[in-house]
C-alpha positions as CSV (number, residue, x, y, z in Angstrom):
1,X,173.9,282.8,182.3
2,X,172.5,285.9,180.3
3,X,173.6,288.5,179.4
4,X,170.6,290.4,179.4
5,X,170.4,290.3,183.8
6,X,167.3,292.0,185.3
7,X,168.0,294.3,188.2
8,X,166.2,296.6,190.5
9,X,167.7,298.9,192.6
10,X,166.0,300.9,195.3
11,X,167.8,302.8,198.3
12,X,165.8,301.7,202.1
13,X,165.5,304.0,205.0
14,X,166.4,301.3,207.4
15,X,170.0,299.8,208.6
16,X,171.9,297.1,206.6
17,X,170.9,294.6,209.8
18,X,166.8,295.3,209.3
19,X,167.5,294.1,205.4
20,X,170.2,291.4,205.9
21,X,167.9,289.9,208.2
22,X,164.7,290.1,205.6
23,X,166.4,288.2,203.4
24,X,168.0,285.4,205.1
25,X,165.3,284.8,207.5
26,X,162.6,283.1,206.5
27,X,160.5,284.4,209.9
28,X,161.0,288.1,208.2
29,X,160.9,286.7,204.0
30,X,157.2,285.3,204.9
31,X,156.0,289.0,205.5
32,X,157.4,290.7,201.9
33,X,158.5,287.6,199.6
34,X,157.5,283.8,200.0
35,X,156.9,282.0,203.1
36,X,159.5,279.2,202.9
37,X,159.4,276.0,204.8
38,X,163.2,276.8,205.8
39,X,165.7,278.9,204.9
40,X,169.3,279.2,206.1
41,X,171.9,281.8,204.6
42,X,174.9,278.7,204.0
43,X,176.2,277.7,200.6
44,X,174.8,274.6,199.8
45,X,171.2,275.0,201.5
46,X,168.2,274.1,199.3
47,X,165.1,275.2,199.0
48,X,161.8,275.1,197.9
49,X,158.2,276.9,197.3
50,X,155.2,277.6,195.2
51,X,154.5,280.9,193.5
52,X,153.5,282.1,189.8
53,X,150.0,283.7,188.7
54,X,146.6,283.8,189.3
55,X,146.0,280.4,187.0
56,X,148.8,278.6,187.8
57,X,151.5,277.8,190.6
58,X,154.9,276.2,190.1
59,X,157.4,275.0,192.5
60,X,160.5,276.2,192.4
61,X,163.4,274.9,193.2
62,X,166.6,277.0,194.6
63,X,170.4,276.5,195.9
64,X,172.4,278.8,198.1
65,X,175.9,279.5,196.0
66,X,177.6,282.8,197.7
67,X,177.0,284.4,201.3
68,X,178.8,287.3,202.1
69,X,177.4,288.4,205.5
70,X,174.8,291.4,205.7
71,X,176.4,292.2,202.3
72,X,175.4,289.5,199.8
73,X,173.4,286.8,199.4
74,X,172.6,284.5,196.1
75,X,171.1,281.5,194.9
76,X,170.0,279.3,191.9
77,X,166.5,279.7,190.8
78,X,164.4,276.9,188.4
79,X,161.4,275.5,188.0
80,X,160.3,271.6,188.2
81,X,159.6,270.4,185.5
82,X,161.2,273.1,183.2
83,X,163.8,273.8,181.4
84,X,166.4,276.7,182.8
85,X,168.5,277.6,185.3
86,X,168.7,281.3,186.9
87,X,170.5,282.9,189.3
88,X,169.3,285.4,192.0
89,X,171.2,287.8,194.0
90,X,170.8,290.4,196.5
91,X,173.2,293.0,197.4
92,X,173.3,295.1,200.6
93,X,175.4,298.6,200.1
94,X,175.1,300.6,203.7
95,X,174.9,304.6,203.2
96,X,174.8,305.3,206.9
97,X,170.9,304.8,208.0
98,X,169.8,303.8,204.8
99,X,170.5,300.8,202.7
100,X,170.8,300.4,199.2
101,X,169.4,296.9,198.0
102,X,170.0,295.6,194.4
103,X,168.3,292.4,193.2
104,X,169.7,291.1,189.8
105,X,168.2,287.7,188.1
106,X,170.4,286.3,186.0
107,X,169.6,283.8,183.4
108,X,165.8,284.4,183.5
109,X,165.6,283.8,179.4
110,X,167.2,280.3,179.8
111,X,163.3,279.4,180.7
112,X,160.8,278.4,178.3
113,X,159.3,281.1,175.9
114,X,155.9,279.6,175.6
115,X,155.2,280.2,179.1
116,X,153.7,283.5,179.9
117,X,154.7,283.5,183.6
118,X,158.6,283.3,182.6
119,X,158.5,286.2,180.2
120,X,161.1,288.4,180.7
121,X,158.2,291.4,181.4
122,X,156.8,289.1,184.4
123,X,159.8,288.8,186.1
124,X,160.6,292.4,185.3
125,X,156.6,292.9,187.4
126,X,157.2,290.9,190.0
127,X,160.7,292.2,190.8
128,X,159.8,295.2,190.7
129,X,157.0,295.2,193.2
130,X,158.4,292.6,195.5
131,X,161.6,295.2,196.0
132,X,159.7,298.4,195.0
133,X,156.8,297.9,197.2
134,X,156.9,294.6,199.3
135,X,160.3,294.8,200.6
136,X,159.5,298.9,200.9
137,X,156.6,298.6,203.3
138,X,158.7,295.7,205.0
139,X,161.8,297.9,206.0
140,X,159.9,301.0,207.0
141,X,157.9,299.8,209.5
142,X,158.4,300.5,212.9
């Protein structure tokens, strides 16, 4: 993987079980990040969905590799049809009623350079406003 990882970091006012639960079930992921056919927090469980830009969708494909419960989750990341192999990761650190969430994608320049969508500064974006903004919203409402 890279050396060069992306990560955001942003501290929740909501308990470790309202964000724990966001990310491992896909009931609560369809309402801040991508509604999945089926997720299930096990190592080993694949995935699948379609997001990318305005002009053009791609399917990606992802594998479950570490669970460590309402504390960790990560999984492979790639595209079909492209070259690469990522690795995302969420980590849960509990500060009493608030949560600290950090998302770190690994591997993101392992993708193909004349794409746009996989620019580093895309993923940077996205990141930034699924956790900054999406998951915000998500953990803060009543």
């Amino acid at each position: 993987m890279s050396d060069n990882p992306i990560t955001i970091e942003r501290t929740f006012n909501a308990p470790v079980e309202k964000l724990w639960k966001a990310i491992t079930d896909k009931n609560e992921m369809k309402q801040w990040y991508f509604d999945l056919k089926e997720f299930k927090p096990e190592i080993g469980f694949e995935f699948q969905f379609y997001g990318g830009s305005d002009k053009k969708q791609y399917k990606h494909l992802c594998k479950v590799t570490e669970v460590v419960d309402r504390k960790k989750l990560s999984y492979s990341w790639h595209y079909e049809g492209y070259e690469g192999m990522s690795l995302v990761t969420f980590e849960l650190f509990e500060e009493g009623a608030k949560t600290n969430v950090r998302l770190t994608h690994n591997g993101v320049d392992t993708f193909p350079k004349n794409e746009p969508d996989f620019a580093r500064k895309s993923f940077e974006e996205g990141w930034t406003y699924i956790i900054g903004t999406s998951l915000k919203r998500y953990s803060e409402k009543s």
